[in-house]
SELOLO-917248 format. One line per field, with one value per residue (C-alpha): residue number from 1; residue in one letter; x, y, z. Coordinates in steps of 0.05 Angstrom, whole numbers, plus 5000, padded with zeros to 4 digits. Layout:
i <- c(NUM, ...) .
aa <- c(A, ...) .
X <- c(X, ...) .
Y <- c(Y, ...) .
Z <- c(Z, ...) .
END
This chain:
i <- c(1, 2, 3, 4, 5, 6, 7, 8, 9, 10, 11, 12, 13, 14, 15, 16, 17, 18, 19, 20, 21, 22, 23, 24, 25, 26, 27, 28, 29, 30, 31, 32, 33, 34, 35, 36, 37, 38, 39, 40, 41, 42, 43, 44, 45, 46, 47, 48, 49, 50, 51, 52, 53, 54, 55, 56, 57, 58, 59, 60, 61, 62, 63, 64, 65, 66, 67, 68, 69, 70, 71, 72, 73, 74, 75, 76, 77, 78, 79, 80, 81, 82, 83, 84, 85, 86, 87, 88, 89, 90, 91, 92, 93, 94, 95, 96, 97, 98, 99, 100, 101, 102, 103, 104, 105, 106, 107, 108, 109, 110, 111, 112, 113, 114, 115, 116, 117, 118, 119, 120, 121, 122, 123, 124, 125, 126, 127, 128, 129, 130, 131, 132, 133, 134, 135, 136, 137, 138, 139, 140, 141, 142, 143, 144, 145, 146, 147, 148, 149, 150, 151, 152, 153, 154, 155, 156, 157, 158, 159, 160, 161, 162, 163, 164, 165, 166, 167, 168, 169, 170, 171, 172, 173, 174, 175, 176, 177, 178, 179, 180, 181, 182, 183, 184, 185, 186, 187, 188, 189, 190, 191, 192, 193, 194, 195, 196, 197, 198, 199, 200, 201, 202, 203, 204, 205, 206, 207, 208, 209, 210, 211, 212, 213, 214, 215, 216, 217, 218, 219, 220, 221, 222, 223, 224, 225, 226, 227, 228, 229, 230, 231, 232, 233, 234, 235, 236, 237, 238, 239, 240, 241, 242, 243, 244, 245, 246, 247, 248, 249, 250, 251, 252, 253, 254, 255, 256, 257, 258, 259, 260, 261, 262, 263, 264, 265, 266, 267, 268, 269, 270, 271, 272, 273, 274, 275, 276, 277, 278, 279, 280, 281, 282, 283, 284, 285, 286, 287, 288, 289, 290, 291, 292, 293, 294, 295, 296, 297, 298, 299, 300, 301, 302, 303, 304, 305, 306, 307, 308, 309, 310, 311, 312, 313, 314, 315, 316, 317, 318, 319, 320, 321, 322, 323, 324, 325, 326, 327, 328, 329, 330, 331, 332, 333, 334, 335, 336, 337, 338, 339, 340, 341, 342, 343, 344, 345, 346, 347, 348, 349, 350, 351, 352, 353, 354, 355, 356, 357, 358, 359, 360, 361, 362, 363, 364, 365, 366, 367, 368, 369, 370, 371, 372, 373, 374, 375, 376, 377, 378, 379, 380, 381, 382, 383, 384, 385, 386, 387, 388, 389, 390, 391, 392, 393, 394, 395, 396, 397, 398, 399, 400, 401, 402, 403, 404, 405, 406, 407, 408, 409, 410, 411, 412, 413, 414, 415, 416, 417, 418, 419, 420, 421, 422, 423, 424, 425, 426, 427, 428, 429, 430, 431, 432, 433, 434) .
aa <- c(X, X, X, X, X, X, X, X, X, X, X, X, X, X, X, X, X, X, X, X, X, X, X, X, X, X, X, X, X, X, X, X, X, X, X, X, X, X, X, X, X, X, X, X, X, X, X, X, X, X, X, X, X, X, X, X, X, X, X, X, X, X, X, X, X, X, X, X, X, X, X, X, X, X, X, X, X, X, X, X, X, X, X, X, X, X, X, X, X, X, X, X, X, X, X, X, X, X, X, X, X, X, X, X, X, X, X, X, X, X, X, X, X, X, X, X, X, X, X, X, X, X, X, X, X, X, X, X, X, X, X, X, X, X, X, X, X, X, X, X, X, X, X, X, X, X, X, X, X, X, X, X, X, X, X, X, X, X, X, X, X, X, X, X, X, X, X, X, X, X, X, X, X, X, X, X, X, X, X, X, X, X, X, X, X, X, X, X, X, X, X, X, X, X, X, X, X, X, X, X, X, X, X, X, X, X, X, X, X, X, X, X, X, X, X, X, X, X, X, X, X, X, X, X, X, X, X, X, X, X, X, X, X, X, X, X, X, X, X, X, X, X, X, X, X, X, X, X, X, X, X, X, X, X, X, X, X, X, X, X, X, X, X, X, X, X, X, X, X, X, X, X, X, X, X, X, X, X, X, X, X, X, X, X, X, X, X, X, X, X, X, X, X, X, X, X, X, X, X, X, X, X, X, X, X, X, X, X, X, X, X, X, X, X, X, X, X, X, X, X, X, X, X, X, X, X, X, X, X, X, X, X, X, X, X, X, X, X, X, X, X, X, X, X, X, X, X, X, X, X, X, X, X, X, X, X, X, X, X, X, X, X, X, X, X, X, X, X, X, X, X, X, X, X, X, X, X, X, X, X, X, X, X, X, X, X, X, X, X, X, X, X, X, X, X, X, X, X, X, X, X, X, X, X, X, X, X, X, X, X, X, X, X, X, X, X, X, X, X, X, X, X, X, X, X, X, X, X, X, X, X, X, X, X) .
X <- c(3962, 4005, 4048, 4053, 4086, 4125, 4162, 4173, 4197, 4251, 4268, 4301, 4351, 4377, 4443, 4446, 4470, 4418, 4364, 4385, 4387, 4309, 4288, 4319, 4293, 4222, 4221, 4243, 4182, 4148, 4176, 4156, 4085, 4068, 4092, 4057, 3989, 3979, 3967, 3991, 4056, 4067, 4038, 4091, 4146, 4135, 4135, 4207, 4243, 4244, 4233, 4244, 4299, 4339, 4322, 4390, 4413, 4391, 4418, 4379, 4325, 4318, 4303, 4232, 4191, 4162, 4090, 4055, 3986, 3965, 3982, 3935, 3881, 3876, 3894, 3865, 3827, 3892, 3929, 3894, 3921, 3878, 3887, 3875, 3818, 3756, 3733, 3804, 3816, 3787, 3771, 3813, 3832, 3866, 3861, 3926, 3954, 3946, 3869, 3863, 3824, 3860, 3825, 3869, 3858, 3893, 3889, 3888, 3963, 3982, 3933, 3952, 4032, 4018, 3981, 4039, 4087, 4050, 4056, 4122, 4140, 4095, 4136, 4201, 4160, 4138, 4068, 4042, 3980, 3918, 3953, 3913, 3920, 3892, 3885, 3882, 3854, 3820, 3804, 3726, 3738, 3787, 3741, 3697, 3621, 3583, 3533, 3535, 3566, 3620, 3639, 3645, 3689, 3731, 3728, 3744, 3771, 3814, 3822, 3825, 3799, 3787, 3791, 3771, 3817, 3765, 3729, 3774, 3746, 3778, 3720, 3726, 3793, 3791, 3733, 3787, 3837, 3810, 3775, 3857, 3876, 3827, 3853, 3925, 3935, 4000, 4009, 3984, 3973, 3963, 3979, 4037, 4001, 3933, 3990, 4022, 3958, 3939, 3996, 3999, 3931, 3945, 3999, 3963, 3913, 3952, 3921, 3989, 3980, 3972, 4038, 4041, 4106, 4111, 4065, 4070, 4066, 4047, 4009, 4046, 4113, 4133, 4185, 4230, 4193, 4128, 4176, 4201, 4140, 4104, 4160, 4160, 4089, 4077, 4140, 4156, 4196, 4163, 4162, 4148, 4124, 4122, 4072, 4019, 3940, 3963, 4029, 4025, 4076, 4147, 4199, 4195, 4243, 4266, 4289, 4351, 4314, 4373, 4341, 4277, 4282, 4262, 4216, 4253, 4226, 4160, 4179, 4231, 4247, 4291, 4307, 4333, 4354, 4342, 4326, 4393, 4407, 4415, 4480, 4473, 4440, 4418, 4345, 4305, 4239, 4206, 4196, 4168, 4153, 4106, 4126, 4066, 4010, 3999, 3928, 3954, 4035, 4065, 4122, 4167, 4107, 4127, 4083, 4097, 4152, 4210, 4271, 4337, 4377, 4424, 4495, 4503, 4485, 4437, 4458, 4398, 4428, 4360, 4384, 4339, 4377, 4364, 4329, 4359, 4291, 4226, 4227, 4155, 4124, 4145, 4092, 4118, 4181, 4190, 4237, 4265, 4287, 4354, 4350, 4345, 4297, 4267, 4255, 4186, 4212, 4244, 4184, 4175, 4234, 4202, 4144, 4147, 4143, 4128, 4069, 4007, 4011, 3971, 3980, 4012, 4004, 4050, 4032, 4068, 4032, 4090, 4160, 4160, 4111, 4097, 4026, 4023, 3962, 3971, 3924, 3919, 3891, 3911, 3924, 3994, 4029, 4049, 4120, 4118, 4095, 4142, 4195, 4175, 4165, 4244, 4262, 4229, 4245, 4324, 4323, 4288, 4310, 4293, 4257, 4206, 4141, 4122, 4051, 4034, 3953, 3921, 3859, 3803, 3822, 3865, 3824, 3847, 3862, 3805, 3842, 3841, 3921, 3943, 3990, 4046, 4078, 4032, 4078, 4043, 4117, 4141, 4218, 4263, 4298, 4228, 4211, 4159, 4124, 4134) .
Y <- c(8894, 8962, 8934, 8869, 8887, 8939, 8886, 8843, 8899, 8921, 8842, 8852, 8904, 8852, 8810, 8730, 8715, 8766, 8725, 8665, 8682, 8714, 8652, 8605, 8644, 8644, 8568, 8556, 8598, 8549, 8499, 8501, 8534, 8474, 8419, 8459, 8468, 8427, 8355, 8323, 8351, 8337, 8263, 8259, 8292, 8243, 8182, 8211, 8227, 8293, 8360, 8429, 8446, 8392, 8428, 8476, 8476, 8454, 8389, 8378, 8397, 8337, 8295, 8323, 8271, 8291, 8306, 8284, 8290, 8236, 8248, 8320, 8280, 8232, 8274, 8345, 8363, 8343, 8397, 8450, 8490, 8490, 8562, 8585, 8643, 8611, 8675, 8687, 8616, 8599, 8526, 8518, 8464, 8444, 8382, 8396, 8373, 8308, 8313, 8284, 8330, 8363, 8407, 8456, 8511, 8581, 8649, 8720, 8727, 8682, 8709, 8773, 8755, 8723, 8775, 8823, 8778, 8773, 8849, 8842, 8797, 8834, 8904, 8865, 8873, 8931, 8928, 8969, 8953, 8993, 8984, 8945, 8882, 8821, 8750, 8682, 8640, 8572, 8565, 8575, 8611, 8659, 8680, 8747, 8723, 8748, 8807, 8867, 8918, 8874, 8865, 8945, 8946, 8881, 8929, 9003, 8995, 8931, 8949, 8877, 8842, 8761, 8703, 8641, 8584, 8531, 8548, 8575, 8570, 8618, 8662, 8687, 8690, 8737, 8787, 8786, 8799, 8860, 8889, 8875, 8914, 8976, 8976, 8964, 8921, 8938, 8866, 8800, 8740, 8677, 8597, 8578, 8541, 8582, 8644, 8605, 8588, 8654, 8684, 8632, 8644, 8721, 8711, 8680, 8719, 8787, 8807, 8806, 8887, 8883, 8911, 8895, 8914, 8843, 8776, 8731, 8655, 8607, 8551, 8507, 8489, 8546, 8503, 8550, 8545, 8579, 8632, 8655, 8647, 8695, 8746, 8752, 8769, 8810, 8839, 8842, 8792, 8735, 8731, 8664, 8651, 8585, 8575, 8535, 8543, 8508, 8548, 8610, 8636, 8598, 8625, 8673, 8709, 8781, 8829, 8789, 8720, 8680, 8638, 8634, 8672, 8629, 8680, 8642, 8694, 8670, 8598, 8543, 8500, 8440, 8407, 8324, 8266, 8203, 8244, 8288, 8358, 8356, 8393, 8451, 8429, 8363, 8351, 8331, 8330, 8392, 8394, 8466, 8496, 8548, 8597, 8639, 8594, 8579, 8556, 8492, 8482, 8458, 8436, 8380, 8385, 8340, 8379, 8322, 8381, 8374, 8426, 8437, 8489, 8539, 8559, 8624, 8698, 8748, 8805, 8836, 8844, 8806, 8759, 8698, 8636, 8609, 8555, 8542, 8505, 8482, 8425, 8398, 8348, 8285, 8249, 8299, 8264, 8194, 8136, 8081, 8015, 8038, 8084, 8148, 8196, 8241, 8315, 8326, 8381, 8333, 8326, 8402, 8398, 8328, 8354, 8435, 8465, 8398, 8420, 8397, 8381, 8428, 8392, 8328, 8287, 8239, 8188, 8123, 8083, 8028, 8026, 7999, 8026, 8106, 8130, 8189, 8232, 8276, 8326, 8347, 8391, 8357, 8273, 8258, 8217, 8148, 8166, 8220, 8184, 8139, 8181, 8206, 8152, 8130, 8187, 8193, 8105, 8129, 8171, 8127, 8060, 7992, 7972, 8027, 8005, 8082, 8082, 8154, 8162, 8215, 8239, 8300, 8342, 8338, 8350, 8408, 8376, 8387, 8454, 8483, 8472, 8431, 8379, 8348, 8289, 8250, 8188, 8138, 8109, 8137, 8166, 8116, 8179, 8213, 8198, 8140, 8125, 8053) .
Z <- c(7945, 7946, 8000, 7969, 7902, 7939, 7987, 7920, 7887, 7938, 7936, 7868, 7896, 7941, 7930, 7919, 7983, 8018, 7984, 7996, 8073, 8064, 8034, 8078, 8133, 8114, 8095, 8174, 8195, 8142, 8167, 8248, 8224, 8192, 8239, 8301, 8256, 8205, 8220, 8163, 8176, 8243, 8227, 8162, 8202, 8270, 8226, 8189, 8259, 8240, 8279, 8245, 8284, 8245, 8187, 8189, 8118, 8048, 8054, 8121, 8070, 8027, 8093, 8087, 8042, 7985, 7974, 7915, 7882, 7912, 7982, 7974, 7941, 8003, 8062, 8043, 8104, 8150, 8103, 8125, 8180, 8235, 8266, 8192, 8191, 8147, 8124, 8091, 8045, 7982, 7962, 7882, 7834, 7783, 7735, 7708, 7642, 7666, 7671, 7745, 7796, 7849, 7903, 7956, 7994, 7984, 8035, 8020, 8037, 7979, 7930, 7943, 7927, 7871, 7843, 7864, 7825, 7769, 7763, 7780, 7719, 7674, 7685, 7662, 7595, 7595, 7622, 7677, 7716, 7678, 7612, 7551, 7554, 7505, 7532, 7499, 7559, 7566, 7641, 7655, 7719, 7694, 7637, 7650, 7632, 7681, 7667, 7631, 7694, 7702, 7630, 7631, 7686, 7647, 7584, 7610, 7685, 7679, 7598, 7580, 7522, 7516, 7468, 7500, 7487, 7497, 7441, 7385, 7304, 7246, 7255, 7320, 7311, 7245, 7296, 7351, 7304, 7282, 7350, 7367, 7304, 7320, 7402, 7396, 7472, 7498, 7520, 7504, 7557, 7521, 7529, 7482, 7443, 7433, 7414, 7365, 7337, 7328, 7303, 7254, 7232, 7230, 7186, 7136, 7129, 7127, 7195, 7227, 7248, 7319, 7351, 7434, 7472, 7495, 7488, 7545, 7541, 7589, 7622, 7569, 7540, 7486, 7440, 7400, 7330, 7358, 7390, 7335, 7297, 7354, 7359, 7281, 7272, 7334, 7322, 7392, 7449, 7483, 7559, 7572, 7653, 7685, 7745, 7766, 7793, 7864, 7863, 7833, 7795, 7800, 7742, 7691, 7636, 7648, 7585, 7580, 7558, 7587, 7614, 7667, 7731, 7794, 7843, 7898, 7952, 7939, 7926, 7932, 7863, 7871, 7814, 7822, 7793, 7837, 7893, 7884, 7843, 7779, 7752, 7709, 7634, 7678, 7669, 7729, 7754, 7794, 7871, 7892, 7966, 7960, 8013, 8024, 8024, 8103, 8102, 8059, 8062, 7996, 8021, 7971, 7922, 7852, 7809, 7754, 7705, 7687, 7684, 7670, 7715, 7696, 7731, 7693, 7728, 7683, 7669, 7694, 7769, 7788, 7851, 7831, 7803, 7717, 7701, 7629, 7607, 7632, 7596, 7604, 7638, 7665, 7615, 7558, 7555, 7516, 7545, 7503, 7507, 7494, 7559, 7527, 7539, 7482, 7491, 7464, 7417, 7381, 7347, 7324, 7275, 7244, 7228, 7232, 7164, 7136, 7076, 7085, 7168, 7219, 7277, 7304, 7375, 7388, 7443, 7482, 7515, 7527, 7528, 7459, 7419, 7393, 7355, 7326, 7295, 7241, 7234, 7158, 7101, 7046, 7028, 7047, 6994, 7030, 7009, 7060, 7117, 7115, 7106, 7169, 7197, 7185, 7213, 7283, 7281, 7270, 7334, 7384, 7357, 7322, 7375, 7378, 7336, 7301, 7276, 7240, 7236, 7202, 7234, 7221, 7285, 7352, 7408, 7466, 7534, 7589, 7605, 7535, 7521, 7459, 7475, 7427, 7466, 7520, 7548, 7598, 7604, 7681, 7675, 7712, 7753, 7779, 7857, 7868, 7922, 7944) .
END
């Protein structure tokens, strides 16, 4: 591990143009790896015309097709590199946000660096391996409840403390809140929406004592509201991370917050628009190559985000390129019959602040038509549904059918996260398979 989060380390010291040429030259050694072991690559690559060695520059790049979910659900034992050691990959999956199954394989080498990056990340807050740290966490596997030697060593060697996500009620909330209050963790982990949830809830119950260096987001979209929300009663800056389980980590914000660093020695983020890149502030949908992964080549993977890039350099010195905003998901985005697409934050400043409303879930099924739960404490006066609903029926058009339902409770995804916007509705721009 030592020697992994050194060589990422030194990595930082290195100019744009140096990094550019490490990356370019690892993804070449990616490249010929997979097309001389891994069958579904030299299958995909034969039927393309295509042959490493015409891979000489990033525009040679975007020859290679892309590789959806799909394509790893059908063909996952031809993905697997066959002069990969056995007794040094791990069988994972993921359901995603999207709630359909996907298995994959990962080795050592790629655990290992993206368990080195995830240090790295963590130390542009402040936190240093060994230090406390407090997580708010929803996936089974990740959650220590084994027996009672190993939830010493989670308690005094690896100094963590847990609140599953899955499972969240005001009561276990107000104990974690004060075991937090008594340890003081130097750093919280949480998904953005299980933090905002329990800041919010700390807040009003005058529990908001618990003073980390830095809370860290992730796993979902942070929107600005729970941001500031998070920072005010923590009283400390968010670091929000964007990765995934069959990735690893792929961007993350520094000190500066300018925007979202991409770890491009450990990955490869292209971000299009009808197959092309997107200009700077141009949203487009996510295709990542996972670079150290050799057991199972991610190569043109459409992970199903969204982003928008940046043009500007941090201030930092850090050579990795800005994403301005991880936008969301592909299905977190609404179209309209007018051919605009809506941002799913739009929603936040609707409804945020709004008395009475604890949650909201807004969901499109068709092109032409919008639900949306309200979850409440209190009987909202007709008056100020539809006042709402005029509002969110002015910004997407006449043609969009709004229906606002009030309901007990908004269930958690599979995964634990909370989303806001579902759309079945595909973007027009996103890559298709014909």
């Amino acid at each position: 591990m030592f020697r992994y989060q050194q060589r990422l380390k030194q990595n930082e010291k290195l100019t744009f143009e140096q990094m550019e040429a490490y990356q370019w030259k690892r993804l070449q050694q990616l490249l010929k790896h997979a097309y001389a072991n891994v069958p579904f690559y030299r299958q995909r690559f034969d039927k393309a015309g295509l042959d490493p060695a015409d891979i000489n520059s990033r525009e040679d790049w975007q020859r290679i097709p892309i590789l959806t979910r799909s394509d790893i659900q059908a063909n996952l034992a031809d993905l697997v590199a066959t002069n990969s050691d056995k007794s040094k990959i791990h069988l994972n999956s993921t359901g995603g946000s999207t709630g359909t199954p996907m298995s994959f394989f990962q080795d050592n080498e790629h655990l290992a660096y993206h368990q080195a990056n995830k240090l790295r990340f963590r130390a542009w807050g402040g936190y240093e391996k060994g230090d406390k740290i407090a997580m708010l966490w929803g996936a089974d596997r990740d959650i220590p409840t084994r027996g009672w030697v190993e939830r010493q060593r989670i308690h005094f060697v690896r100094r963590e403390r847990w609140l599953n996500s899955f499972n969240i009620t005001p009561e276990k909330m107000e104990q974690f809140a004060h075991q937090l209050i008594r340890w003081q963790p130097k750093y919280i982990l949480a998904y953005a929406s299980s933090a905002y949830l329990f800041a919010s809830f700390l807040q009003k119950q005058g529990l908001d004592l618990i003073r980390p260096v830095a809370v860290e987001t992730s796993a979902d979209k942070l929107y600005d509201f729970q941001r500031q929300l998070i920072e005010d009663v923590f009283q400390c800056p968010v670091f929000d991370f964007y990765g995934s389980r069959e990735i690893g980590g792929i961007a993350g914000e520094c000190e500066m917050h300018k925007g979202l660093h991409v770890f491009s020695d450990i990955v490869y983020l292209e971000v299009l628009k009808n197959g092309q890149p997107v200009t700077p502030g141009e949203m487009g949908e996510v295709i990542v190559t996972n670079i150290p992964n050799l057991t199972m080549p991610f190569i043109r993977y459409q992970n199903g985000d969204l982003a928008r890039v940046s043009d500007e350099t941090c201030s930092c010195g850090r050579p990795f390129p800005l994403l301005s905003e991880i936008v969301g998901r592909a299905c977190d985005t609404l179209s309209t019959p007018n051919g605009q697409y809506v941002h799913g934050e739009f929603f936040s400043h609707i409804f945020y602040g709004v008395e009475g409303i604890q949650r909201y879930q807004v969901y499109q099924k068709s092109l032409n038509e919008i639900k949306i739960a309200i979850e409440s404490r209190v009987d909202l006066p007709e008056s100020l549904l539809q006042t709402l609903r005029q509002k969110v029926t002015r910004h997407l058009g006449p043609e969009v059918e709004v229906k606002l339902q009030l309901v007990d409770s908004i269930p958690l995804t599979p995964t634990g996260k909370y989303r806001y916007v579902i759309s079945q509705v595909p973007l027009s721009f996103a890559y298709q398979r014909d």
